[in-house]
C-alpha positions, 0 to 999 in steps of 0.5 A, spaced: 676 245 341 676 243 334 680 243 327 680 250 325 680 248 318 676 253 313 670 246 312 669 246 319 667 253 319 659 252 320 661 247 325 666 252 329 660 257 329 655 253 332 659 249 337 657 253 342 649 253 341 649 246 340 652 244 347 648 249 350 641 245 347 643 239 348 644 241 356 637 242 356 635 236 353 628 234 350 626 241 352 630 245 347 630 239 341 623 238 340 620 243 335 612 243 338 616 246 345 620 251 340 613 252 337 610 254 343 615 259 345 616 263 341 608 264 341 607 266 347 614 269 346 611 274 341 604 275 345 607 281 349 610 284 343 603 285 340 602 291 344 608 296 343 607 298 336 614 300 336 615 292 336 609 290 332 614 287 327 617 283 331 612 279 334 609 278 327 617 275 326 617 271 332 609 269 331 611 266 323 617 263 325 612 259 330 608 257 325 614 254 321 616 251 327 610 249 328 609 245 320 616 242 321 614 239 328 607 235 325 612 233 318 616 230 324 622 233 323 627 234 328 633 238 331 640 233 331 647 237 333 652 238 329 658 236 332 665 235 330 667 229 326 673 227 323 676 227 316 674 221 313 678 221 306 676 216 300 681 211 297 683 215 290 682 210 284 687 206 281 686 210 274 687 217 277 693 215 280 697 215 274 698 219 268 694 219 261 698 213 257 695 217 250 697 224 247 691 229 247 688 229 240 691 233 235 690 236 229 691 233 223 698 234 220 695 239 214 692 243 219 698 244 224 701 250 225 708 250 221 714 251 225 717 256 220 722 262 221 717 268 217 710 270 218 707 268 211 709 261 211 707 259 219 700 261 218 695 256 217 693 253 210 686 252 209 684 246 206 677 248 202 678 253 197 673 260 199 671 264 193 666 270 194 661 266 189 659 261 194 
């Protein structure tokens, strides 16, 4: 059906939706349609207070349909698509010529067999006056 690669997952879940929308064409694609069903969808649910919530749910969600299709959006399927990978530039294709920066050669650590004389001298003098 489709690549069963983890950035296709969006696309894996809505296929089925989106060939089921597509069928019926200009009918399920056009947002004044979608606005005008889910109103008089939610019209029925007013009268039972035990589904009071979702017409409420259903008459807002008309609204947004409602406010998307006067701004002039409107529904384009997701569909799989091939992955089209981007040419690497040159410069990431090989190493770094030059060493990381360094520390000057006073501040690097000593290689020394004992503790005392690999620990680090420090360059400015600290006294309690200061």
């Amino acid at each position: 059906l489709m690549p069963g690669k983890s950035s296709h997952f969006f696309q894996l879940g809505q296929y089925c939706f989106t060939i089921c929308v597509k069928a019926f064409g200009p009918l399920t694609r056009n947002y004044y349609v979608r606005a005008f069903l889910h109103a008089a969808i939610c019209v029925p649910g007013g009268f039972m207070l035990a589904t009071v919530l979702g017409c409420v749910c259903l008459g807002i969600a008309s609204l947004i349909y409602l406010a998307a299709a006067i701004r002039g959006e409107h529904w384009e399927p997701i569909l799989p698509q091939k992955d089209v990978r981007k040419p690497v530039p040159q410069s990431i294709k090989n190493p770094p010529q030059n060493p990381p920066p360094r520390p000057p050669p006073e501040m690097r650590r000593k290689q020394a067999k004992d503790l005392e004389s690999a620990a680090y001298d420090n360059p400015t003098s600290v006294t309690a006056d200061e």
